[in-house]
N, C-alpha and C positions, 0 to 999 in steps of 0.2 A: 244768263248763260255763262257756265263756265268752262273756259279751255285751256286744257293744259298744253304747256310745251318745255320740251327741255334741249334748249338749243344750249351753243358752246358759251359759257359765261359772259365772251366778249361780243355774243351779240343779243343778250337777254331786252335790251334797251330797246332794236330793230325787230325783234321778235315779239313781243306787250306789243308794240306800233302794228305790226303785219295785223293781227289779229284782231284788235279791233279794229281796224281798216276792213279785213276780210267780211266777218258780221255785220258792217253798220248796215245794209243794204235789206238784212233780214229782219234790222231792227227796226228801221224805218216801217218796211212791211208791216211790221207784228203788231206796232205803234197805230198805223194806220188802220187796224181792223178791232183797234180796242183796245189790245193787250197792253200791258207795262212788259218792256224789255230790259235790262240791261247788259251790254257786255263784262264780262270781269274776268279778263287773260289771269293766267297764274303762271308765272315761270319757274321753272325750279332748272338750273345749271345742269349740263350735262356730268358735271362731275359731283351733282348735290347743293351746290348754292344755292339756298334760297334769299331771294334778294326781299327788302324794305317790304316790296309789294305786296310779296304773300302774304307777309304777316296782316297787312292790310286787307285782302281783301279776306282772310280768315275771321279778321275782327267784324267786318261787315256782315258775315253769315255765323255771327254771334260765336265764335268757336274762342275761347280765349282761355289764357293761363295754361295747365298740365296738357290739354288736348290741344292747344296751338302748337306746342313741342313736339304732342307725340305725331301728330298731323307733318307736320314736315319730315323732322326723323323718316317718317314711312314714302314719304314723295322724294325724298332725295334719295334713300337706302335705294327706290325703285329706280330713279335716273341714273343711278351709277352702274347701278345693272344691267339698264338696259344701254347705257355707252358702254360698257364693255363687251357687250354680246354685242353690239354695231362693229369694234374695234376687231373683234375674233371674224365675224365675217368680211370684214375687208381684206381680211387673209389671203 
């Protein structure tokens, strides 16, 4: 399972922790009736940071070289846009 979040950079660390936390309970579940689970948060900053992680969990799901770039590129371009339309509606 993968989940995305784009919290404020300074809490990308609590935010990876929240989310596996939140899933493991589904994991155990899925675990338990057979299935392989695993969690794999993806944080991308609300202003576009992508931290260590992604690149990591990109490499996991085989994505690497030109398309691990153009893969964040498109997940950060999206985080900045979507913290600025959060920013205009707090208006």
């Amino acid at each position: 399972m993968v989940e995305l979040a784009a919290p404020y950079e300074s809490r990308m660390e609590h935010a990876h922790t929240y989310k596996k936390e939140k899933y493991l309970e589904l994991v155990k579940e899925l675990e338990g009736s057979g299935y392989r689970a695993k969690i794999m948060p993806l944080e991308i900053g609300a202003r576009g940071f992508a931290g260590s992680l992604a690149f990591d969990l990109l490499s996991k799901l085989s994505i690497s070289g030109k398309q691990t770039n153009q893969s964040l590129e498109t997940a950060s371009r999206n985080s900045r846009k979507q913290f600025l339309l959060n920013l205009q509606q707090e208006k």
